[in-house]
C-alpha positions in Angstrom: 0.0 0.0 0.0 1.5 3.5 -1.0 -0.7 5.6 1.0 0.6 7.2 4.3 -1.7 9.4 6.0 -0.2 13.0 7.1 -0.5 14.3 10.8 -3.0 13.2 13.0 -4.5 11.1 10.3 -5.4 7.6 10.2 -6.3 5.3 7.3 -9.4 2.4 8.3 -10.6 -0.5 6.8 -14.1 -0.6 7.6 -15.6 -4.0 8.8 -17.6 -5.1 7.1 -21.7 -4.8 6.8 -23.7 -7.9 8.7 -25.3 -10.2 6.3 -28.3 -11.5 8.9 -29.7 -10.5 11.9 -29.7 -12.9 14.8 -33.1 -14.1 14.3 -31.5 -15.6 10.7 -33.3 -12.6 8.5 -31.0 -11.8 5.4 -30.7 -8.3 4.7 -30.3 -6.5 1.8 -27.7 -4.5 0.4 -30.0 -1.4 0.4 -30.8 -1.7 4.0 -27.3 -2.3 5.3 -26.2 0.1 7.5 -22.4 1.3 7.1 -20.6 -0.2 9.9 -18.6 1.9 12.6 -15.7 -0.4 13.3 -12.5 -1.3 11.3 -8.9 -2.0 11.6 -6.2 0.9 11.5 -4.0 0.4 8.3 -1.5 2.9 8.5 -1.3 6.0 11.0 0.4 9.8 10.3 3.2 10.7 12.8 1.2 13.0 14.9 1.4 16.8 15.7 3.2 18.7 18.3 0.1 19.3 19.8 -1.2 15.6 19.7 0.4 12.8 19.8 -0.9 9.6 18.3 -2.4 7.3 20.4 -3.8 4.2 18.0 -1.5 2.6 16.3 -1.4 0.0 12.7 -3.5 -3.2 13.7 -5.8 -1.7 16.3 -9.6 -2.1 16.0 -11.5 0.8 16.4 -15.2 2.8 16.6 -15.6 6.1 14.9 -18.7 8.0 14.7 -21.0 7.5 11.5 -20.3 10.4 9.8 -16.5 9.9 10.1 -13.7 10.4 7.8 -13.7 10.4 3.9 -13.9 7.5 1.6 -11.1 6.7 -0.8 -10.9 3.6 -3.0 -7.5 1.8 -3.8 -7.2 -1.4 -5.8 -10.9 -2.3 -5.4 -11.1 -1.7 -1.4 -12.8 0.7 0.1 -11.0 2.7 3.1 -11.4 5.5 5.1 -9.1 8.1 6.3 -10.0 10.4 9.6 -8.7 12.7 12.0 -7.4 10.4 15.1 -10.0 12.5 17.2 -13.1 11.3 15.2 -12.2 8.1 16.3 -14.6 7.0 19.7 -12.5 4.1 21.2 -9.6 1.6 20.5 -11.6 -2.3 21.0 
């Protein structure tokens, strides 16, 4: 991967969408909602103000409006501010 995000930035790989609910009902792609988890990719190097706290590999929650969407090679990734994300799970 050739992208390395800049600051306080973090590249995610959102989980992905849940197929069935846990009474066994499939749902569809139009009713999916967009998950709020995903796996830290790549990190920037911080600010002086801020250092960075989650680091490559770490599973995370942001907020549902979070972060922009960029596709490379056919998977979709997000990149955000480190302070839109919620927690480190």
């Amino acid at each position: 991967m050739n992208i390395k995000p800049l600051a306080d930035r973090v590249l995610v790989k959102p989980a992905a969408a849940e197929e069935k609910t846990l009474s066994g009902i499939i749902i569809p792609d139009s009713a999916k909602e967009k998950p709020l988890k995903g796996e830290v990719i790549a990190t920037g190097n911080g600010t002086k103000d801020e250092e960075m706290v989650v680091k490559k590999g770490d599973d995370v929650l942001y907020g549902k409006y979070a972060g922009t969407e960029i596709e490379l090679d056919g998977t979709t990734y997000l990149i955000m501010r480190q302070s839109d994300i919620l927690a480190i799970i």
